[in-house]
N, C-alpha and C positions, 0 to 999 in steps of 0.2 A: 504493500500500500504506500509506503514512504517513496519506494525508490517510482512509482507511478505518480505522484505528486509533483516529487521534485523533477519528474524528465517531463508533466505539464505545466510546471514553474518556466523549464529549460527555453520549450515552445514559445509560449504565452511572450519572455522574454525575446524572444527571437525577431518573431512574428510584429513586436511594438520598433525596431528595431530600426531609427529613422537614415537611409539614406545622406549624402551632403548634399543632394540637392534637394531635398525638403525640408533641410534644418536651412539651408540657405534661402529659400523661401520665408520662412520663418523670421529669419532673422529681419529681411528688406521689409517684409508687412509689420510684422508686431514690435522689433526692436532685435538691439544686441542681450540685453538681458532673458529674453525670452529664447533666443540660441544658445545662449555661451553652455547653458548645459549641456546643450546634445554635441553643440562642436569637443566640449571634453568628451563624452561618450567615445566620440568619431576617433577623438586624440589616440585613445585605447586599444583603438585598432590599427594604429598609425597610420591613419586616413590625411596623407598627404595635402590635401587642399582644405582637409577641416582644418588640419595644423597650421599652415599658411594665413586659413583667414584667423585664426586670432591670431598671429603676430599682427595683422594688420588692424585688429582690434586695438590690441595694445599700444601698438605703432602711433596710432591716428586719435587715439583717446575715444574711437564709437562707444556711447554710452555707458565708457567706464573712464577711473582714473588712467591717462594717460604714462607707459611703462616704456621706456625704450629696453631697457636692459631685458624684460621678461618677453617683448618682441622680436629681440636676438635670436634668445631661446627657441621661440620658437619653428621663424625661421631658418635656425643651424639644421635644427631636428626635419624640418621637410626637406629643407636642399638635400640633406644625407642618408633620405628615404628617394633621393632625385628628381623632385622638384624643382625643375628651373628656375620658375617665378619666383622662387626664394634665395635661389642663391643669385638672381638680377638682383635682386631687394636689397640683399646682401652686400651687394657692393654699392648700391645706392647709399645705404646707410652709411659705408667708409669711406663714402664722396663728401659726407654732411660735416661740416667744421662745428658745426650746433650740437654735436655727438662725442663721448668721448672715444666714441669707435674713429674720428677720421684718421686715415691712413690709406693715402695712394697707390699705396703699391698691394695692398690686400686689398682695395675696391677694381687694379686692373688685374688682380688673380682671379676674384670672383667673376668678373668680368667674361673672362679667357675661359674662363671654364664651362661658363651657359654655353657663351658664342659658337666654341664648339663642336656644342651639342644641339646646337641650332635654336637655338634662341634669339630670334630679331631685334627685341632692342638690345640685348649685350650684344651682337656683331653689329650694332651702328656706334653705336659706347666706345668699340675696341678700335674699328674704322675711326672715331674721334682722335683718339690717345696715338694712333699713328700717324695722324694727318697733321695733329698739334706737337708732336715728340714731345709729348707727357709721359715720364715714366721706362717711354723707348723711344727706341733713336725714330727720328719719323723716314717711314718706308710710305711712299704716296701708290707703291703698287700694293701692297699689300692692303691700306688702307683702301684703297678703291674696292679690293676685293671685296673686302667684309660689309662697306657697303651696298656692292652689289647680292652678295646673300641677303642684306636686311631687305632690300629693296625687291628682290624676290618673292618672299611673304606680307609685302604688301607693307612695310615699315616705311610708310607714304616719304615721312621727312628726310630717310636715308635718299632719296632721288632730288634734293636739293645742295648735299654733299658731291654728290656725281654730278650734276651740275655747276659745282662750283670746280672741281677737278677737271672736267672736259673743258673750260670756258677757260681756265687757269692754266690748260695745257701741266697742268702735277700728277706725273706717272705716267701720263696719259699726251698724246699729240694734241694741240687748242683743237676743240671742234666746237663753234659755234652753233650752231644747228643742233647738233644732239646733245647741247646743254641747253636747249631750248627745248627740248624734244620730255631731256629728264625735267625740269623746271617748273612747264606749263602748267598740269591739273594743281600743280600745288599753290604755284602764281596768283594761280584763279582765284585759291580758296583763300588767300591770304596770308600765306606761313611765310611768315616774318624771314627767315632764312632764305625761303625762295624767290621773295622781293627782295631781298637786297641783292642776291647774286645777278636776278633778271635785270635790276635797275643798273648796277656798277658796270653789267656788261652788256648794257643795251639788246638782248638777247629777242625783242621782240624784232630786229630788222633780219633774224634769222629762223624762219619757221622752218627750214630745208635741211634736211642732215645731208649733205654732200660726199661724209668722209667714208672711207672706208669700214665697210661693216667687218672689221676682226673679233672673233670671238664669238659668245653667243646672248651675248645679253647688248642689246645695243639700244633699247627701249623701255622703259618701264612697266611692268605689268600693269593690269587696270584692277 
């Protein structure tokens, strides 16, 4: 009779057993306090993205006291379950001077390590730190590269770095045209980055990509 109890206790508990995307639901209608229990439930099972979002609980202060150190936590613990989003965050955090985590060179480890693994904004982040030689010496080919990976999954503002690298001729032969070409949808939208490269180099008297198509990215995805 016991061990038929306890293996319909087992069930019963099972069965109540909320998903992260129901406690994420949860959490955006009724609040943080109405989640945080089941995201630790989630924690229990080392449910990667339950652990995630309370770091960013704690991170951001959502309707609790705001914790960076116990945000760490729990960021370290997803990146190390492999987590991307947390080990980017990761090095977000060792970019922040507001923190007493900053440190350049473990925000471009963390960095290096989504990148990758394909993680678009850490391979635009890495394409920064090459482009600027922050950290390393700047390589303008490599840097373009990891741009164009970001710029592949659609990491829209890595195609305004590509633009500023085809129009600057850095790694890269000057192509007017096809820093117009990268440039443009962003232009449109008004990304600060892609107006200034579009304005500095007059990029609108060049709608035509004229140069040589080497390689195999020579356009932005949509």
């Amino acid at each position: 009779m016991k061990k038929f109890v306890l293996s319909l206790f087992v069930l019963v508990t099972l069965s109540n057993a909320m998903t992260f995307e129901e406690v994420y639901t949860i959490h955006k209608v009724q609040g943080t306090m109405k989640a945080l229990g089941y995201y630790k439930e989630l924690e229990k099972d080392n449910n990667p993205k339950a652990i995630h979002e309370l770091g960013i609980i704690y991170l951001t202060g959502d309707g609790i006291a705001k914790n960076v150190n116990k945000a760490y936590e729990y960021f370290t613990k997803a990146s190390n379950l492999g987590f991307l989003e947390s080990t980017y965050v990761l090095g977000k955090i060792h970019l922040s001077k507001s923190t007493q985590y900053y440190n350049l060179v473990k925000a471009y480890n963390f960095f290096v390590d989504a990148a990758n693994k394909g993680h678009a904004k850490a391979q635009m982040m890495i394409g920064r730190f090459l482009l600027m030689g922050e950290i390393v010496d700047k390589d303008y080919e490599k840097a373009l590269h990891y741009f164009k990976l970001a710029s592949k999954q659609k990491e829209y503002e890595a195609n305004c770095y590509i633009a500023y690298m085809y129009a600057a001729g850095m790694g890269v032969f000057p192509n007017f045209g096809r820093a117009h070409v990268f440039a443009n949808d962003e232009y449109q939208k008004g990304n600060k980055l892609c107006v200034k490269v579009w304005n500095d180099y007059n990029l609108g008297k060049y709608p035509k990509d004229d140069g040589w198509k080497i390689g195999d990215y020579n356009e932005p995805v949509k």
